[in-house]
C-alpha positions as CSV (number, residue, x, y, z in Angstrom):
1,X,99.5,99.7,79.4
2,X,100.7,101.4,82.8
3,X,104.2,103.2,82.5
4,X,105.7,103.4,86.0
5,X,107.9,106.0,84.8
6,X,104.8,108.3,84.8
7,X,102.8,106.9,88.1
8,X,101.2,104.7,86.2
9,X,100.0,101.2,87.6
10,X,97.7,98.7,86.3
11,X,95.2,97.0,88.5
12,X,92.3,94.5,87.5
13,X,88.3,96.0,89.2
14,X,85.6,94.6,88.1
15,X,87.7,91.7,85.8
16,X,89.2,94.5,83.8
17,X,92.5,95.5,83.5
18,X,92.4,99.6,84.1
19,X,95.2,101.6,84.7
20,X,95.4,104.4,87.3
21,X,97.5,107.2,87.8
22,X,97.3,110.3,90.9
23,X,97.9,113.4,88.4
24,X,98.5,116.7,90.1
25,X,94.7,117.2,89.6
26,X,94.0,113.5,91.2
27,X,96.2,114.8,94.2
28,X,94.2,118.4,94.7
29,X,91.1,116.1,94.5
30,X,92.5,114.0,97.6
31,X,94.0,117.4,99.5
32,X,90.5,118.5,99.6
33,X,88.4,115.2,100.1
34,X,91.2,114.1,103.4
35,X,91.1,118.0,104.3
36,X,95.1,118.4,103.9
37,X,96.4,121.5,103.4
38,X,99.1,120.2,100.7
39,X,101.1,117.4,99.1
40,X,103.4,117.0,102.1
41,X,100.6,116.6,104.4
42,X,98.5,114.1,102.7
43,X,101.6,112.1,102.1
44,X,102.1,112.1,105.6
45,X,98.9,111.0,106.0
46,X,99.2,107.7,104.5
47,X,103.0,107.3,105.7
48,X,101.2,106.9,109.1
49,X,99.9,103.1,107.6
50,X,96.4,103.0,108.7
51,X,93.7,102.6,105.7
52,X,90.0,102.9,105.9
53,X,87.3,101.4,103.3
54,X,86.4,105.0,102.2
55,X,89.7,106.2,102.1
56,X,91.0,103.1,99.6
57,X,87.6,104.0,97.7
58,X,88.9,107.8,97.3
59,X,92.4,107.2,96.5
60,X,91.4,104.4,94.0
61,X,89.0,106.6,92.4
62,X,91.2,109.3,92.4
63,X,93.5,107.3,90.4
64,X,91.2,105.7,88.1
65,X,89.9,109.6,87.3
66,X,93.8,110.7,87.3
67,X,94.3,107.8,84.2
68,X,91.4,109.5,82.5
69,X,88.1,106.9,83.5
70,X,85.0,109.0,84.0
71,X,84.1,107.1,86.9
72,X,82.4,108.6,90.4
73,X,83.4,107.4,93.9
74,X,80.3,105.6,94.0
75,X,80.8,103.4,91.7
76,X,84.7,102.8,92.5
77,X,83.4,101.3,95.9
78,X,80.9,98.9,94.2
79,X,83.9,97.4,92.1
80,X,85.3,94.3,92.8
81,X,88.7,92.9,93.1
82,X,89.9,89.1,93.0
83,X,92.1,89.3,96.7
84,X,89.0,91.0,98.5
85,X,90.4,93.8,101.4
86,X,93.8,93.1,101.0
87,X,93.8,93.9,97.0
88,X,92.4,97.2,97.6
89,X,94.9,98.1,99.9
90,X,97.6,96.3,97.3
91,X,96.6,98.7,94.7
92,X,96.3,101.9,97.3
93,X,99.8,101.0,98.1
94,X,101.1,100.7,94.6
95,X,99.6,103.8,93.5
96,X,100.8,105.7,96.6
97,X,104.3,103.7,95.6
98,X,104.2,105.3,92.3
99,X,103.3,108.5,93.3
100,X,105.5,109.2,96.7
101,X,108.0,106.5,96.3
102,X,109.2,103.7,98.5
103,X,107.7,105.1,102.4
104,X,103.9,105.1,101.4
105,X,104.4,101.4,100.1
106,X,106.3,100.4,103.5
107,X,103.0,101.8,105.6
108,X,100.5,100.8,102.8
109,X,102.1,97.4,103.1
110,X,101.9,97.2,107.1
111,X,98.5,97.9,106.5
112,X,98.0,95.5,104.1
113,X,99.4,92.5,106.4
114,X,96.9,94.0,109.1
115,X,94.0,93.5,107.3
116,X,95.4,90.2,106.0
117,X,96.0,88.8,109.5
118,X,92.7,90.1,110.9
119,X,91.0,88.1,108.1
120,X,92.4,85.2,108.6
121,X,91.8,85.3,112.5
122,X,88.6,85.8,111.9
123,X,88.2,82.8,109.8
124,X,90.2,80.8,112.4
125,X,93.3,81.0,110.7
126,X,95.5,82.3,113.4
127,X,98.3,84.9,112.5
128,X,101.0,81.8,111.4
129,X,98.5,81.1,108.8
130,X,97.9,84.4,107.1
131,X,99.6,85.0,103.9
132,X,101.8,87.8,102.3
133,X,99.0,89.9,100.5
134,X,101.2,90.8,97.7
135,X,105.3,90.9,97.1
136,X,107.3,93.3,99.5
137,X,104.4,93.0,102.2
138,X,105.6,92.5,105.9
């Protein structure tokens, strides 16, 4: 079970409830894969709210390592989740929540709405008929 108290969150991939966590080792591994310099920088990083597919693949794997699953980025992007695009980037925002506090989930979450709204454009939706991707979520 995921204790917030120590970065913990729980997420269901693949149907399975797993439980992530960006340790001080998980947060070295991201410094060096996004090519920041330290902590402040990468959380700047995501404060900025923009998300690609491969950087929701190496913060969720990150995390997933961090919580102690022996699990290679390759096979965190071939994992599925039940809200497609927009519960990626619902667990990317919790995890960065847990880790940096309440300004990564206020980007992560702008993002989150983006990608939710572009979907349902896409689909013919329009923007009134997209839907809050999770709880806090502009």
């Amino acid at each position: 079970m995921a204790n917030r108290h120590r970065g913990e969150i729980a997420a269901q991939l693949d149907g399975k409830a797993m439980t992530l966590c960006l340790t001080l080792g998980a947060l070295a591994e991201l410094e060096d894969a996004f090519g920041e310099a330290d902590m402040l920088a990468l959380a700047e990083r995501f404060e900025a709210g923009r998300l690609s597919a491969s950087d929701a693949v190496k913060v969720i794997g990150a995390g997933l390592r961090g919580a102690g699953h022996d699990i290679d980025d390759g096979a965190v992007a071939m994992m599925r989740c039940g809200q497609g695009a927009a519960g990626y980037v619902d667990i990317v925002a919790r995890l960065l929540t847990a880790t940096f506090g309440t300004q990564a989930e206020e980007a992560s979450g702008a993002a989150a709405a983006d990608v939710t709204a572009s979907a349902h454009k896409a689909q013919g939706a329009g923007a009134s008929g997209a839907r809050r991707p999770f709880p806090g979520a502009a």
